[in-house]
Structure formats: C-alpha cells, structure tokens
RODO-2510 file (C-alpha; in nm, 4 decimals, decimal comma):
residues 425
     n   res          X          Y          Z
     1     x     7,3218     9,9329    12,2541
     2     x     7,1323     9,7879    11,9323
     3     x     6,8428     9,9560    11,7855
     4     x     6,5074     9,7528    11,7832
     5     x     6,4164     9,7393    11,3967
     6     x     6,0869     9,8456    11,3138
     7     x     5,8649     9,6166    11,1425
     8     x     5,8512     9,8419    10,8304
     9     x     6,2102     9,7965    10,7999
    10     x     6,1952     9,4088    10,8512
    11     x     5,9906     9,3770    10,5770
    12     x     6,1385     9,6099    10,3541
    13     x     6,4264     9,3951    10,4130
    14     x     6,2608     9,0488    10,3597
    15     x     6,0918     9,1839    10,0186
    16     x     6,4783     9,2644     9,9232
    17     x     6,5411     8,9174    10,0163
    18     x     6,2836     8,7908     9,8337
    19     x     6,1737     8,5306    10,0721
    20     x     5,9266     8,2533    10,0254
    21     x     5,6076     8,2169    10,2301
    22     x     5,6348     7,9579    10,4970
    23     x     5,4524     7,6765    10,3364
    24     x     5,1428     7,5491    10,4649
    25     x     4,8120     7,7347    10,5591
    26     x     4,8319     7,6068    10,9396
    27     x     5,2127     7,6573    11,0068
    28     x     5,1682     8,0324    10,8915
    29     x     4,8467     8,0956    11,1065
    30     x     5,0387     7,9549    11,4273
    31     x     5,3304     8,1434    11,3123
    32     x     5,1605     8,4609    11,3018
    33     x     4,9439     8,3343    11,6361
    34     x     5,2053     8,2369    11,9003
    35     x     5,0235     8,3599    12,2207
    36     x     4,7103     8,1625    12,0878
    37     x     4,9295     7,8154    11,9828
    38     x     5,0234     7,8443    12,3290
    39     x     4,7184     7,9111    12,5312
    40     x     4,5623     7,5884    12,2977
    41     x     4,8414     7,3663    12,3888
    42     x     4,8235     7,4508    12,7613
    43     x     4,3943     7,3558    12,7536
    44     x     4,4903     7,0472    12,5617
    45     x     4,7891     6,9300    12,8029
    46     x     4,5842     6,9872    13,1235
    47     x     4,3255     6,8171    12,9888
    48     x     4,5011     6,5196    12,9288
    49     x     4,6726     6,5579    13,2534
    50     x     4,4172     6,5641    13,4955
    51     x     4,1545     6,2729    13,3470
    52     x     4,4393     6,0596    13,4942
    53     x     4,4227     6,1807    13,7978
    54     x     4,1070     6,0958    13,8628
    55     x     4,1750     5,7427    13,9452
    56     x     4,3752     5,8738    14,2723
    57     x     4,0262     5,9223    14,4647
    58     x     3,9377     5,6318    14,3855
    59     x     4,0860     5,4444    14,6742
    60     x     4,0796     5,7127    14,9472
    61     x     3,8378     5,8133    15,2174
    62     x     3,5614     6,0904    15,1007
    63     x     3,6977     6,3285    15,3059
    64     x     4,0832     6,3117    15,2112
    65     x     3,9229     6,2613    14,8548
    66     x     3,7736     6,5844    14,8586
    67     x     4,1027     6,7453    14,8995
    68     x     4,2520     6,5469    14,6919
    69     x     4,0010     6,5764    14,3936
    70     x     4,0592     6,9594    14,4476
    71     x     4,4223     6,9822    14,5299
    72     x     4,5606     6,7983    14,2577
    73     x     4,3634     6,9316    13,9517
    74     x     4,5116     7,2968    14,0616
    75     x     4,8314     7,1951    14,0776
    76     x     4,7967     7,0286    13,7433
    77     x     4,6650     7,3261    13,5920
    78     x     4,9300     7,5888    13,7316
    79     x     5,2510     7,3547    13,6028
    80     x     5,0608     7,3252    13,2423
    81     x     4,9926     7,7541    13,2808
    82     x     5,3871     7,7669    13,2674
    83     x     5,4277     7,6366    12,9142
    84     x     5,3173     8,0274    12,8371
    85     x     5,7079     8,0627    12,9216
    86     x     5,8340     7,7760    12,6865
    87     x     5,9139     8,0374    12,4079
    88     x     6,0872     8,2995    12,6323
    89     x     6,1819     8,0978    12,9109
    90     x     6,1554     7,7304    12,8435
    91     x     6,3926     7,5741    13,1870
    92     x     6,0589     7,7171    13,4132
    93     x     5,8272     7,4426    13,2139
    94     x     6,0863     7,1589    13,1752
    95     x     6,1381     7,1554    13,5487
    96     x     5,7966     7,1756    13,6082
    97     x     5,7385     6,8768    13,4233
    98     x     6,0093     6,6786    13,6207
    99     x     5,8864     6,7947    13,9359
   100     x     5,4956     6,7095    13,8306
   101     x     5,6474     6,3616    13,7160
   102     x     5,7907     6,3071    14,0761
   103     x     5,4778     6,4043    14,2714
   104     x     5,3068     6,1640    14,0463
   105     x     5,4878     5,8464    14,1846
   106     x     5,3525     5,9118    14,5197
   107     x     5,0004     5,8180    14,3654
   108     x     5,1002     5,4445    14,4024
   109     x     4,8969     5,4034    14,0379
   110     x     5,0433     5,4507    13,6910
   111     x     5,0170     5,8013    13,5938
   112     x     5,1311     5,9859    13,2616
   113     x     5,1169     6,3169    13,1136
   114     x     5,2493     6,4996    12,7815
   115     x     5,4065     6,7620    12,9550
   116     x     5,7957     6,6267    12,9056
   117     x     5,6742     6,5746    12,5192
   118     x     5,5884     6,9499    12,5092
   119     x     5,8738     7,1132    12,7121
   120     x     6,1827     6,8930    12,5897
   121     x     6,0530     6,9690    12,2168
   122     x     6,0787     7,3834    12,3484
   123     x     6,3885     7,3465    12,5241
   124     x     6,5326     7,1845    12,2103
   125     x     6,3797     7,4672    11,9938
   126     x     6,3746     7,8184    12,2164
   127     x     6,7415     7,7416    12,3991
   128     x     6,9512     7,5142    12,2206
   129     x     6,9712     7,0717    12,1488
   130     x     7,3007     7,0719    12,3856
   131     x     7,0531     7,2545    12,6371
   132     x     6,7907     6,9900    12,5791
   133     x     6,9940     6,6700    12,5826
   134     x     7,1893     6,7907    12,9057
   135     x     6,8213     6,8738    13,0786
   136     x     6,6665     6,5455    12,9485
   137     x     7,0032     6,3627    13,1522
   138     x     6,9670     6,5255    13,4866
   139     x     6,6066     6,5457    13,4496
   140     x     6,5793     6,1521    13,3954
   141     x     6,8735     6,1081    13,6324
   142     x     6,6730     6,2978    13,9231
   143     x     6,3331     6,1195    13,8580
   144     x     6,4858     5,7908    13,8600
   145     x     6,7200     5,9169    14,2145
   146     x     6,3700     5,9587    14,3757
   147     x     6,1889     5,6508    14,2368
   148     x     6,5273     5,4380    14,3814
   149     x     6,4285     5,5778    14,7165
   150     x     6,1122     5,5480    14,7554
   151     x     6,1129     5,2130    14,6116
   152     x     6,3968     5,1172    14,8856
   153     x     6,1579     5,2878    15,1996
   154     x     5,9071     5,1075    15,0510
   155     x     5,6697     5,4019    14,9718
   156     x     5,6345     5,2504    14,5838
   157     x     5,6818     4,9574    14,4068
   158     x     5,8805     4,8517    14,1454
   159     x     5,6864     4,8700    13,8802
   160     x     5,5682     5,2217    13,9637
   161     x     5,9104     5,3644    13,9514
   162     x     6,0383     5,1254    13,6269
   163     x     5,6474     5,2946    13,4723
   164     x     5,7367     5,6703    13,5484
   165     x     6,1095     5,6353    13,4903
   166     x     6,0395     5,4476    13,1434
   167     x     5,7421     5,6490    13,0541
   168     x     6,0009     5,9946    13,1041
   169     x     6,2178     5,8585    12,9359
   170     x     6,0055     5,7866    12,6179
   171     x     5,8271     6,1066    12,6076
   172     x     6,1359     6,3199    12,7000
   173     x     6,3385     6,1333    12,3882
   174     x     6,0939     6,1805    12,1572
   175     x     6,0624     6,6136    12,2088
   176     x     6,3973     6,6027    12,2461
   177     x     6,4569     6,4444    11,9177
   178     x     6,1861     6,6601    11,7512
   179     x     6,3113     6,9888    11,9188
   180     x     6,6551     6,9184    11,8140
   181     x     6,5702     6,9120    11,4598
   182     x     6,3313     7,1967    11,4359
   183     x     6,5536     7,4097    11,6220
   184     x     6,8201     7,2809    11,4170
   185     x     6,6686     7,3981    11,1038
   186     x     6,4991     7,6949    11,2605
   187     x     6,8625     7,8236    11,3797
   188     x     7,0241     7,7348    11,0254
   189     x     6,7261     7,9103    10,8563
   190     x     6,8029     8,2225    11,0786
   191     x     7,1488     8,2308    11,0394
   192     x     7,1232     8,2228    10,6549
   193     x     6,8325     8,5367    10,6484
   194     x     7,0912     8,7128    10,9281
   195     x     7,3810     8,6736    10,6422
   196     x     7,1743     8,7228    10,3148
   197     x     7,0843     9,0575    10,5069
   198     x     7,4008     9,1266    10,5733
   199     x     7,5221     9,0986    10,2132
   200     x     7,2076     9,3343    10,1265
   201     x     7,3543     9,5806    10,3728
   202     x     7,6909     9,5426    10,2653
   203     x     7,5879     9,5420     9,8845
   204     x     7,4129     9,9107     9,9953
   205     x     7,7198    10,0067    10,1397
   206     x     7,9062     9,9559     9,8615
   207     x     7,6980    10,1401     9,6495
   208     x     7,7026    10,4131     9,8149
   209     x     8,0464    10,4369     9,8578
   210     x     8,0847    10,3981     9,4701
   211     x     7,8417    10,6474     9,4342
   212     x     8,0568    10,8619     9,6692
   213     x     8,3638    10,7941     9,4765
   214     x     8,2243    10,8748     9,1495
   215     x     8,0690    11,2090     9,2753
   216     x     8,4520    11,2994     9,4022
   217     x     8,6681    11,1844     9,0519
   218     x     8,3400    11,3721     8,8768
   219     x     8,4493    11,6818     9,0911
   220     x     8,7807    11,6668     9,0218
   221     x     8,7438    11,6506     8,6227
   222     x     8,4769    11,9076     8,6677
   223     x     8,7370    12,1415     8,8206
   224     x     9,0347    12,0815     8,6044
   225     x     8,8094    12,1620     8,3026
   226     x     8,6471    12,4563     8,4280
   227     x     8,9396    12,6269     8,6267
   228     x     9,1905    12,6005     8,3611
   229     x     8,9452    12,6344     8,0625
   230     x     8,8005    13,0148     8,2476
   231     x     9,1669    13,1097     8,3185
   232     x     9,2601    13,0725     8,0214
   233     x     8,9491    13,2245     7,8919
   234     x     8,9912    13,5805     8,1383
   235     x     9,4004    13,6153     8,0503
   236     x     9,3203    13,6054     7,6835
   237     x     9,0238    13,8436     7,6906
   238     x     9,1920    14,0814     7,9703
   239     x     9,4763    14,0616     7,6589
   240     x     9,2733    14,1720     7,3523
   241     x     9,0580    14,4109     7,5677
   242     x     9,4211    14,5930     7,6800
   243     x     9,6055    14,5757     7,2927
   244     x     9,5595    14,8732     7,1059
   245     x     9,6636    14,6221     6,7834
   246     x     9,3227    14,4830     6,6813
   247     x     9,4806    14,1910     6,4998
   248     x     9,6013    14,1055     6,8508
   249     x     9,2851    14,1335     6,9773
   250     x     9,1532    13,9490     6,7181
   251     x     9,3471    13,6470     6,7372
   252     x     9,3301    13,6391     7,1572
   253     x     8,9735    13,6877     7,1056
   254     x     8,9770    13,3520     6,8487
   255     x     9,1660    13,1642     7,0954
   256     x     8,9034    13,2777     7,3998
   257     x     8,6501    13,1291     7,1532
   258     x     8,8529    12,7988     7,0589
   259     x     8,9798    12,7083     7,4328
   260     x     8,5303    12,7619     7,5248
   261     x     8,4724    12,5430     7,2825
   262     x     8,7288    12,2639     7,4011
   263     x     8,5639    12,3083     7,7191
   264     x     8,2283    12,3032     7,6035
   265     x     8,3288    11,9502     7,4318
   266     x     8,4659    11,8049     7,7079
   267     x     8,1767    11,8813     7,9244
   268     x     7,8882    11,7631     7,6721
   269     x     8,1216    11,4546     7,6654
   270     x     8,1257    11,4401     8,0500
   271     x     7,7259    11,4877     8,1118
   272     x     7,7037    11,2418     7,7434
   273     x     7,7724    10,9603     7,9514
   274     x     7,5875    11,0591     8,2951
   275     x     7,3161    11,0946     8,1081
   276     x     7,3518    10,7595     7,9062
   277     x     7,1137    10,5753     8,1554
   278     x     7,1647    10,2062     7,9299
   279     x     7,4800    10,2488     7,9743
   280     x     7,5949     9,9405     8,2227
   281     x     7,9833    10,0517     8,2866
   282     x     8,0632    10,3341     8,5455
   283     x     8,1729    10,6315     8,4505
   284     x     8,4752    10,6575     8,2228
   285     x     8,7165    10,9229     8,2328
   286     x     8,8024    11,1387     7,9235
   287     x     9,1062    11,0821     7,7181
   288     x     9,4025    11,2596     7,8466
   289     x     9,5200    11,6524     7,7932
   290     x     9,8662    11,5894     7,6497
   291     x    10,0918    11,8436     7,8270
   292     x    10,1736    11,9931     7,4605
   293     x     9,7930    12,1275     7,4563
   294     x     9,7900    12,3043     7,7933
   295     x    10,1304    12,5142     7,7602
   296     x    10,0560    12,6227     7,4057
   297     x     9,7407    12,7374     7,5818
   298     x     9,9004    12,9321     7,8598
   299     x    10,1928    13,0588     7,5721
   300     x     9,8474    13,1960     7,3618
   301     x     9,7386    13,3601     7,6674
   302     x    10,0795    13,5326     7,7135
   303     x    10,2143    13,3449     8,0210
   304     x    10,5924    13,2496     8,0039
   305     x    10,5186    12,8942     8,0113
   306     x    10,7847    12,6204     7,8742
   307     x    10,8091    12,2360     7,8105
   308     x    11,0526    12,0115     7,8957
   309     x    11,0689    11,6430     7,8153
   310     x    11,3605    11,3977     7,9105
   311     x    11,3630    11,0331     7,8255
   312     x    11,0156    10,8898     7,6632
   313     x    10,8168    10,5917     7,6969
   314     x    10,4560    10,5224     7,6495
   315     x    10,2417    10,5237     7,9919
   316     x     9,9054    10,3933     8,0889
   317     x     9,6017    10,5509     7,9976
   318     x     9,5208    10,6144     8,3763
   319     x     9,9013    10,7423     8,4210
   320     x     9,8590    10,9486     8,1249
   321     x     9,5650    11,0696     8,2152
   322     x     9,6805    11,1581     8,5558
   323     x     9,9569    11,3388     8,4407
   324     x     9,7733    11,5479     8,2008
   325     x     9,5598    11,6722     8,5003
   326     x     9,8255    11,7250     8,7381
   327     x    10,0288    11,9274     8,4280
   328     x     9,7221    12,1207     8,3590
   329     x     9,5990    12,2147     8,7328
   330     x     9,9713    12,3309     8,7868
   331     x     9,9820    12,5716     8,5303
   332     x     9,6651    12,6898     8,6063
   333     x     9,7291    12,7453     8,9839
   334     x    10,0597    12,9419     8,8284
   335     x     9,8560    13,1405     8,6287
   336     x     9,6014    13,2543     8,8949
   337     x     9,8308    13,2852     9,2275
   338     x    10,1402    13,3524     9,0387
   339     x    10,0559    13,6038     8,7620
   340     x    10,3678    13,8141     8,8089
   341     x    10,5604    13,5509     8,7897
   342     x    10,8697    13,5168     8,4582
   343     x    10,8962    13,2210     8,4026
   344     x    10,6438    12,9026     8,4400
   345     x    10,8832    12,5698     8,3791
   346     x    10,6852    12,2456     8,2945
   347     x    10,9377    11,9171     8,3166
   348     x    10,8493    11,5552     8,2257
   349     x    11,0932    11,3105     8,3521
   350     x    11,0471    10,9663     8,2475
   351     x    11,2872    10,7118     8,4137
   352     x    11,2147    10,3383     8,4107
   353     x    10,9271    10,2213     8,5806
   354     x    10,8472    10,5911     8,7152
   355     x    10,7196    10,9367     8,5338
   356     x    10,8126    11,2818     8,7347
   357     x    10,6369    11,5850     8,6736
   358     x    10,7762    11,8910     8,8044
   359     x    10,6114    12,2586     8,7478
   360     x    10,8441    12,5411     8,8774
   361     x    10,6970    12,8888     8,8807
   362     x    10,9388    13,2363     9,0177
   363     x    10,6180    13,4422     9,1178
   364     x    10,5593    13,3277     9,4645
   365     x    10,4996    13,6363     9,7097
   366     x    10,4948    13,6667    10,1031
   367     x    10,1263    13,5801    10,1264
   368     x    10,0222    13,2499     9,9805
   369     x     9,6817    13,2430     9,8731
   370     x     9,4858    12,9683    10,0661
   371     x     9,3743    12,7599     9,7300
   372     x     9,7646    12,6667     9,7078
   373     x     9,7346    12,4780    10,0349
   374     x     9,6163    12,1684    10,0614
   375     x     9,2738    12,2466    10,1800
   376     x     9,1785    12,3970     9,8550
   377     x     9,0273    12,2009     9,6004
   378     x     9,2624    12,1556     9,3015
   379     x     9,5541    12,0490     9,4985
   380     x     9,3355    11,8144     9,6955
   381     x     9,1899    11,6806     9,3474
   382     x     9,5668    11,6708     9,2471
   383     x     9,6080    11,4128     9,6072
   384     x     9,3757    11,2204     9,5393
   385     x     9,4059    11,1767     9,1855
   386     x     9,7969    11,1220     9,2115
   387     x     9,7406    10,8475     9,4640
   388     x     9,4792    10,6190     9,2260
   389     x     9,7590    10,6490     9,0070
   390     x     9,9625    10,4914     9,2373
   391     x    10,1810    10,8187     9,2914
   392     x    10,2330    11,0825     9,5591
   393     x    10,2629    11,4454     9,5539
   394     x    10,3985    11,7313     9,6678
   395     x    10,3987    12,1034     9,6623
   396     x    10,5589    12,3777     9,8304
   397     x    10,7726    12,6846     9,8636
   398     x    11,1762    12,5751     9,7689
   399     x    11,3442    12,9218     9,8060
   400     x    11,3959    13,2064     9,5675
   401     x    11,0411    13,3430     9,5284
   402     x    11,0007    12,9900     9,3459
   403     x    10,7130    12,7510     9,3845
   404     x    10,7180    12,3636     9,3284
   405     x    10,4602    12,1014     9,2277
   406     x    10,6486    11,7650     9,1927
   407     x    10,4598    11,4555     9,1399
   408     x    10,6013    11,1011     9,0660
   409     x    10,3547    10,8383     8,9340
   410     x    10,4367    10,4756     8,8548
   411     x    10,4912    10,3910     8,4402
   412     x    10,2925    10,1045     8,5131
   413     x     9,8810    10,0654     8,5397
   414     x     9,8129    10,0587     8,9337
   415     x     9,6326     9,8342     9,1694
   416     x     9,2508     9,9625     9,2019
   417     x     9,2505     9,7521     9,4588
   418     x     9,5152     9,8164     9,6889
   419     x     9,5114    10,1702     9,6288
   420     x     9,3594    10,4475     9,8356
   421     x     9,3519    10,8373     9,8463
   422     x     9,6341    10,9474    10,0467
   423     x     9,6497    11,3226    10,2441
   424     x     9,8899    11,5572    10,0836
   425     x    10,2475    11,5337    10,3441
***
C-alpha cells in the first residue's frame, strides 16, 4: 500500500528538481484553481446550451410549451453539472454529451452545444488519446445509428440527422485532437518529473550507502590501529614494569613511547583528511604496514613472533594494503587470546597471480574467547576487508593447541565493482 506524500515533501522534492514555473499568469491561476476552472466552464457551457433551446417552444402549444420551456433547461443544466467529473471521471460527461446530442434530434430544428468540445478534450487529457479516439468512434457511430432510424420512421429529416451527425463530428474531432496533445505532453511531462525524482532518490540512496561504507572501512582502520598499537603498548609496559634490569625497562619503555607515536601519526593522518572539507576525493586509505614493521613490534614486546617469506613479487597498493592489515590484526589477536602461546609463525606465500598469508599461533586453550569468532570485530573487519581485495578468509582451530588465520588475496588490483563483502565460511 503506497504512502500519500505530503505536500511538504512534494515540494521539497520539486525545489531539488529545480523546476520551472508553469509559464503564463492564467495557466498557473487555473492550475492552482481546478474546482473553480470547472464550475466556470460548466456556467459558460449551459449557457450556451440552453439559448438554443429556446427556439423549441416556439412552435408548440402554450401549455406543452410550458413544460417544455421548463423541462428542457433542467435537463440541460444537470448533463453540463457532470463536467465537475471530467477530471476524476471523465466517461460520466462524454456520455452525457452523446446522450444530450441524441435527445436533441427529436427537436426537429438544428440544435448545437459545446459539450462534445469540452468532454472529448478531458477524455483525451484525464484517461488517455486511445480512450478518446475509441469513445469519439462509438460515440459518433451511436448518434448517427439513431439519426438512421429516425430518419427511416420518419420522425426527422435528413438534414437534421446529416446537421447533428456532422456537427458531432466536428466538435468531437477538434477536443479530441486538442486533448490528445495536451495529455500527450501532460503525460510526457509527468513521466520525466516521476524519473528525475527517481534519480534524486536513487542519487540519496547512493549517498548514503557510500556514507555507510566509508563509516565501516573507517572502523576497520580505526581498529587495526588502535588494537594492535594498545597491545603492543600494555605487553611492553607490563615488561619494563616486571624487569628488575632498568636498561630493560628503559628501552621497553622507549619502544611503548615510539609504537604511541606511530599510532598517534597514523591517526592525525586519518582525522587530516576527514577533516579536509575542500577536499573533493573520498577518503583514502593509509599506506600499508609492511609485515616487517608489525613482527619486529611484537619481537620488542617479547612475543615469539617470526617471518616467513617465499617467492616475491610486487602487489597492488589495495592488496598490499590488505595484507598488511590482515598480518597485523593476526598477530594482534595472537597476542591478546593467545599470550601463552611459543611460538607466533607469520608466512607470506606469493605464487603467481595469488598472495597467501598464513599466521599460525600454538597457544589456543579449551575456551575460545568470543572476539576470535566471527562476530567480533577484527575478524569481521578482516572479512570484509579480505573480500574488497578480492580474497577470502579463513580462521579456525587445526589441531594441536594451534590456531590458523589463512587468507589468499588476488596479486592483481580487484574489481570495485563486482566486488562485495562476503560472511566469514
């Protein structure tokens, strides 16, 4: 069931559309007017209708007269009163017309009125031309049916049927051929708003849904940086607040200060370009953490962390960059959930046209702490990040106290396009 738009929203809408005022001082009073258009052009066709009628008296006894003269102006009157319909419902005025048309020959004088004018040019507008070509036919074809009959019983002459028929005919052509091109135009017009405000809709939609995505790769960098930058931060200052050896202490305490700062910089350089409001590209992301960086930051915080690279080949920035992420949220999730763990292995595998990362940690216990599942928010990040890479990824218990995070990205820049977020398996 469709909503009825409020007229707030319709003009909010036509403002965004930028729409041009209908020309003319007139057209846009009527427009704004209907009921009152109407009401003038029923006064002005009864008017004209019944002064003709007038002349049907003029033959006839006073009495029968009488009735007549009274008779005929109401029913003149009550067919013109249904042209209030010709917007909403136009048929009820067209046949009107047709039927005031027919009682007309059976005045045996030459009578007219502007009624077919007025209701072919509606049906043409308010239904549709097919509507108002195939009305105009059996309208015509009914009036002249009737004429042919009473014209055989002898009821009318010729020349009164050949007058109404003709006289139809003219008037009926000429709305029709109005109608059909107003409501031609009128339809196209409409169709054209209808689509422009579609596209607005759809060019709102889109926003929001970059907006959306921006918010979620903003999350994800957000998280990366923080979680691994404060877990490195607590196992180095846990470390020089245990050693009794203050040059110990000293240098975990310098490399607590140095791994802030990184993460300080690559914050400011984060909110730098939110902030940047001239800036007219979206959001970039930050150069890559090489792999090297984040183990020699786990080693300096005393984890058992190692490096392995086999085969080489230089990847994409967005590759790179995903595999930087994915190398530094696995180490971190080894160093929070994992912290007994002896021995943290880190493995690049670069084969041709594909890049493996594999992070293998021996501390896994019988309870699994719910932010290794895929609910929690750094493997998610690590899902959806692997899968704008064009990758998938994986992660899960393989036997032996061991844990695994395998992910295997394309060497090649993906498809924005055809890519989408997938669910970790």
């Amino acid at each position: 069931m469709s909503r009825p738009r409020s007229r707030s929203t319709s003009v909010r809408e036509d403002e965004a559309l930028r729409l041009p005022r209908p020309p003319g001082v007139l057209r846009r009073f009527w427009a704004r007017h209907p009921v009152l258009a109407d009401i003038l052009i029923v006064v002005v066709c009864a008017l004209l209708s019944i002064v003709p009628v007038g002349i049907i008296t003029r033959d006839l006894p006073i009495p029968l007269a009488l009735g007549v003269s009274i008779a005929v102006p109401v029913g003149v009157v009550a067919v013109c009163a249904t042209l209030l319909w010709r917007r909403r419902r136009p048929w009820v005025p067209f046949i009107a017309a047709f039927a005031l048309e027919t009682a007309f020959l059976f005045a045996l004088q030459p009578i007219g009125s502007p009624l077919l004018l007025v209701t072919s040019y509606s049906l043409a507008v308010y239904r549709s031309s097919k509507a108002a070509w195939v009305g105009l036919g059996l309208g015509l074809a009914s009036l002249a049916a009737v004429s042919g009959i009473l014209v055989l019983t002898g009821m009318i002459t010729l020349q009164i049927a050949m007058n109404a028929v003709v006289g139809s005919l003219v008037l009926g052509l000429i709305g029709t051929l109005l109608g059909v091109n107003v409501g031609g135009r009128k339809r196209y017009l409409a169709a054209v708003i209808d689509r422009s405000r579609q596209l607005l809709v759809e060019r709102d939609q889109q926003a929001q849904l970059a907006a959306a995505d921006e918010r979620a790769r903003i999350a994800r960098e957000m998280h990366d940086i923080v979680s691994h930058s404060l877990t490195v931060i607590v196992a180095l200052s846990e470390g020089a607040a245990a050693t009794p050896d203050a040059a110990q202490a000293k240098a975990a305490a310098s490399a607590s200060a140095e791994t802030a700062r990184s993460a300080l910089t690559e914050m400011r350089a984060m909110l730098g370009v939110l902030r940047a409001d001239d800036s007219p590209l979206p959001l970039a992301p930050l150069a890559p953490t090489p792999p090297q960086e984040t183990v020699a930051q786990a080693q300096r915080a005393g984890y058992p962390v190692t490096l392995s690279v086999s085969g080489g080949g230089e990847l994409p920035p967005a590759v790179a960059h995903a595999v930087g992420r994915i190398v530094q949220e696995g180490v971190t999730n080894a160093m929070r959930h994992a912290p007994g763990a002896t021995s943290i292995s880190v493995r690049l595998i670069h084969a041709p046209g594909s890049v493996t990362v594999e992070i293998v940690n021996d501390g896994v216990t019988a309870a699994v702490d719910s932010s290794d599942r895929p609910s929690g928010f750094g493997l998610r990040g690590l899902a959806e990040r692997a899968a704008h890479a064009g990758g998938e990824i994986t992660s899960q218990a393989v036997g032996g106290g061991r844990w695994l995070l395998r992910a295997e990205l394309p060497a090649h820049s993906p498809d924005p396009v055809a890519l989408e977020p997938k669910d970790l398996p």
